[in-house]
C-alpha angles and dihedrals in degrees: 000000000000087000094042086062098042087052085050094049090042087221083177081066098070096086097077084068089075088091086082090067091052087097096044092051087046090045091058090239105119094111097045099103092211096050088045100043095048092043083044083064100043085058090057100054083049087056098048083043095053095047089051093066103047100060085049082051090043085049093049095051099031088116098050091035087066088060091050119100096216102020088052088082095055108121085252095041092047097039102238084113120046130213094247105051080043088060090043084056096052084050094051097044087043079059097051095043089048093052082047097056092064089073094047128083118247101250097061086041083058086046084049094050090046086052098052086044098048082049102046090046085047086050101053099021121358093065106055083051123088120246098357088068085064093043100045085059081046100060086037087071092040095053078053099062088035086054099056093048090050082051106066104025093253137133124243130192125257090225085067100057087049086054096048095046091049094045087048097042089052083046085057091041098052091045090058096044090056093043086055106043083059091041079067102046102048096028093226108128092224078176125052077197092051097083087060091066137070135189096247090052097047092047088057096047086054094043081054102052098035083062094047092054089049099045092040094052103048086049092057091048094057092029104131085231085052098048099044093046101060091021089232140103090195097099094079091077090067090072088084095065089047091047081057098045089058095035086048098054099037083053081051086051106052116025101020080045088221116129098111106092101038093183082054103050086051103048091040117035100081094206091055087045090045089053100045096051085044092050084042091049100044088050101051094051090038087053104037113024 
């Protein structure tokens, strides 16, 4: 039962609240045990908070989600979980994450609440809108990387958050147009969104935002503030890791046809692992030694 409940939670799915560590890495303040272990927390809350929605959002869609050839098998969709024990575990993670926001500061529990709003309102209207469905997923990961700055009292440059809206906006990009390339094989609509789309005006959007990470990235790297702050211009050879990453997963889009599943791409396609622990590894080096 224990798995049935990890699969509900989409505890895989925690990773993608990383992106609250991104300030504290670029504050050179990854080794300091008080910053790491607050923003460690913070992570966590994003991660309750995450869970919490999907299993509204489970609840919401468990109907359509039976029709669905994948999302059938989801503990709702497939019966091993009911509604209503579904319902008893929002309570119970709403109670954790309560009992969480007394250590925060006020500014990232503001940050939290945005978050759950922005979700709920994606659950029951933004998704089903064009356009806004992507930005909304968009803003999801921003609040993230808001939200560990908030945390922890620290600036954070506004070429990162650029960055970060552009990197979150191709994910999104790249999810709908896999969605929609086997929308069109198997002639089952997974998404209602989905009609609004069409293959020519979400490849634009991709190569848009592709560009955007990209261009974003490289800025940061060679901004004055940058520069002056680590002493180094070194930083700017990162960009190519981050050139492979987009050019990677768009390769794993569009000819390999995967997109679908994000979490899985990452934690399963070797030459995207290998990038990202070397990109880890250069910045930090590049950053703190």
């Amino acid at each position: 039962m224990i798995k049935h409940y990890i699969k509900l939670l989409r505890i895989s799915h925690w990773i993608k609240n990383s992106f609250v560590f991104v300030p504290l890495i670029f504050a050179e303040l990854l080794w300091e045990k008080e910053y790491l272990v607050t923003v460690a927390f913070a992570a966590f809350a994003f991660s309750v908070v995450s869970s919490m929605i999907y299993v509204f959002n489970d609840i919401v869609d468990v109907e359509s989600d039976k029709e669905h050839p994948q999302k059938k098998f989801r503990p709702l969709a497939s019966g091993v979980i009911s509604i209503f024990q579904a319902k008893i575990t929002i309570i119970l993670l709403m109670v954790l994450v309560s009992g969480l926001v007394f250590i925060f500061p006020l500014e990232f529990n503001l940050i939290l609440i945005a978050y759950i709003i922005l979700n709920v309102l994606y659950s029951l209207v933004l998704k089903n809108i064009v356009i806004l469905d992507m930005i909304s997923i968009s803003i999801g990961f921003l609040l993230r990387v808001v939200g560990g700055a908030y945390v922890i009292g620290i600036y954070i440059s506004s070429w990162l958050i650029l960055t970060t809206l552009f990197i979150s906006l191709y994910l999104a990009a790249m999810k709908r147009r896999s969605e929609l390339v086997h929308t069109h094989k198997t002639s089952y609509i997974t998404r209602k969104v989905l009609e609004e789309y069409s293959l020519y005006f979400i490849d634009q959007i991709s190569a848009i935002t592709a560009g955007g990470v990209i261009i974003s990235y490289a800025l940061y790297s060679v901004s004055e503030h940058t520069v002056s702050h680590f002493q180094t211009e070194n930083l700017v050879f990162t960009t190519i890791f981050v050139i492979f990453g987009i050019f990677r997963y768009m390769y794993l889009v569009f000819n390999k046809h995967k997109g679908e599943n994000t979490v899985e791409i990452l934690l399963t396609d070797i030459p995207l692992i290998v990038n990202i622990l070397l990109y880890i590894i250069t910045v930090t080096l590049i950053i703190y030694f």
